[in-house]
C-alpha positions as CSV (number, residue, x, y, z in Angstrom):
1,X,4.3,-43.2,26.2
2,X,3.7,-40.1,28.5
3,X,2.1,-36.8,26.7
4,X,4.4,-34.1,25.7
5,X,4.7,-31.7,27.9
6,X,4.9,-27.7,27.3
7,X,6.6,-25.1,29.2
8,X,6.7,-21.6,29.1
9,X,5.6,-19.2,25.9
10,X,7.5,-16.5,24.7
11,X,6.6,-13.6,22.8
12,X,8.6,-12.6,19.4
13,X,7.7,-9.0,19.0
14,X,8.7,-6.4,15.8
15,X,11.8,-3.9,16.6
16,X,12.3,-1.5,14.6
17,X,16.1,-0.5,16.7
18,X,16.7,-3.4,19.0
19,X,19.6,-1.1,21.1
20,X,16.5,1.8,21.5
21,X,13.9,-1.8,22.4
22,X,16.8,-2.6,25.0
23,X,17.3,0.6,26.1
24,X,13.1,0.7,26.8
25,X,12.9,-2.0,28.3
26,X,15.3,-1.2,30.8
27,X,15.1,2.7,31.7
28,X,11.0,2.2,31.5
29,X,10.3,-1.7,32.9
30,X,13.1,-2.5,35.5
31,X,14.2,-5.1,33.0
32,X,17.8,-6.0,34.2
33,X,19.2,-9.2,31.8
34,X,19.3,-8.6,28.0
35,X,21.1,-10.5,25.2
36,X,21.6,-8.6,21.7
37,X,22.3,-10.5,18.7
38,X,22.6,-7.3,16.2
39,X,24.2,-9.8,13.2
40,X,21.2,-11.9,13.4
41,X,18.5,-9.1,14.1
42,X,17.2,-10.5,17.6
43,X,17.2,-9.6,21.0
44,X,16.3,-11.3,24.3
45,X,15.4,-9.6,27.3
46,X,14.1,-10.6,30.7
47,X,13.3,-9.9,33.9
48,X,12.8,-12.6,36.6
49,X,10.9,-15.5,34.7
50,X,9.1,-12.7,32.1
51,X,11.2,-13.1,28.7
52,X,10.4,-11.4,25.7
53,X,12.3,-11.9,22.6
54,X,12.3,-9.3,19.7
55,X,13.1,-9.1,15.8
56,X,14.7,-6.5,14.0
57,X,12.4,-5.1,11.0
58,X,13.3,-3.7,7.8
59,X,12.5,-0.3,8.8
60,X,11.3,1.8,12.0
61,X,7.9,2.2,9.8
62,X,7.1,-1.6,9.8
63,X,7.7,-2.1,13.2
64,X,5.0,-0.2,14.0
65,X,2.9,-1.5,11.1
66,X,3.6,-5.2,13.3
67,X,3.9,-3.7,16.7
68,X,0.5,-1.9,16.5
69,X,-1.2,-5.2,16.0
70,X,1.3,-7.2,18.4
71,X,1.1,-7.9,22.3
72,X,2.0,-9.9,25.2
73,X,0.9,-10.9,28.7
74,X,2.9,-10.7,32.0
75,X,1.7,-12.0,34.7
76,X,2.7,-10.9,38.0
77,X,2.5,-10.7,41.8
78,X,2.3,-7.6,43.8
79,X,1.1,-5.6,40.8
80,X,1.1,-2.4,42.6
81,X,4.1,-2.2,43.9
82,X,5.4,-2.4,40.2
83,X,3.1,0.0,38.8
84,X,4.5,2.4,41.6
85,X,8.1,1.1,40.2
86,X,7.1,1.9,36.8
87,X,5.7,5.1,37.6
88,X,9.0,6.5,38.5
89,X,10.5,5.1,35.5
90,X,8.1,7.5,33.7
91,X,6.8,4.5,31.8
92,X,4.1,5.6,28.8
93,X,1.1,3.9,29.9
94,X,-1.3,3.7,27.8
95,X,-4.0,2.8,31.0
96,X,-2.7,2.6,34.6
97,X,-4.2,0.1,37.0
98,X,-7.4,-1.0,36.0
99,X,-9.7,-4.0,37.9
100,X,-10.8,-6.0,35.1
101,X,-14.3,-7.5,34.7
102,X,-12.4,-11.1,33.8
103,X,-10.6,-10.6,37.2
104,X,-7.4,-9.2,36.8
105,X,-6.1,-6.2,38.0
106,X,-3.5,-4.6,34.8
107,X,-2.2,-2.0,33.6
108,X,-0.7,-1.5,30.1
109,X,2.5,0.1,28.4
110,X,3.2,0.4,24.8
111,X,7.1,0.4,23.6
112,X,8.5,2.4,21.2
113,X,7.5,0.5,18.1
114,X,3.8,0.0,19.6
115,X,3.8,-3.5,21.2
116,X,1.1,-3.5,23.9
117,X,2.9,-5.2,27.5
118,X,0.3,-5.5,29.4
119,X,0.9,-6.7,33.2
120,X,-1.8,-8.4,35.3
121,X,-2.6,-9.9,38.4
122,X,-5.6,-12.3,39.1
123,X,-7.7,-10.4,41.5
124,X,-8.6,-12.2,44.7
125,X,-11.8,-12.9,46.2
């Protein structure tokens, strides 16, 4: 019998407003495709292959409490030109580009409820 075999992961992050998460993730991260699901507190967005799904918290407060501790990892190609893309989308960064000791080159925005995205590109040789 062959192994099972795993595919992509996906983050499930705390919201504390998923419309004001969507509304982020679009004016400040180019993200284009979202699904909201306000009657069962979730949303979906994406952009390209990066999908991030979110939950809606009881309150505004403990989304933070969560997103403060929560985080994900997009990895991507051409890292400056999207840094340069999210510059004029007046994206809070919480550090710009920065070359990595492990060898990646990232950068790293926190959304409105404090989820760290952090976007990186393996540096080349």
């Amino acid at each position: 019998m062959p192994p099972p075999i795993l595919h992509s992961v996906i983050p499930q992050l705390p919201s504390g407003d998923l419309q004001r998460t969507a509304d982020f993730f679009r004016d400040r991260l180019g993200f284009t495709d979202f699904k909201l699901f306000p009657e069962h507190g979730h949303l979906i967005v994406r952009r390209g292959s990066a999908e991030i799904h979110f939950w809606l918290a009881a309150s505004e407060d403990e989304a933070r409490h969560h997103g403060s501790a929560s985080s994900c990892y997009i990895r991507v190609q051409r890292i400056e030109q999207l840094h340069q893309e999210l510059v004029q989308l007046q994206a809070p960064f919480r550090y710009g580009l920065t070359r990595q000791p492990w060898g990646m080159h990232e950068m790293q925005v926190d959304d409105p409820f404090g989820n760290a995205i952090r976007f990186g590109e393996e540096l080349s040789d």
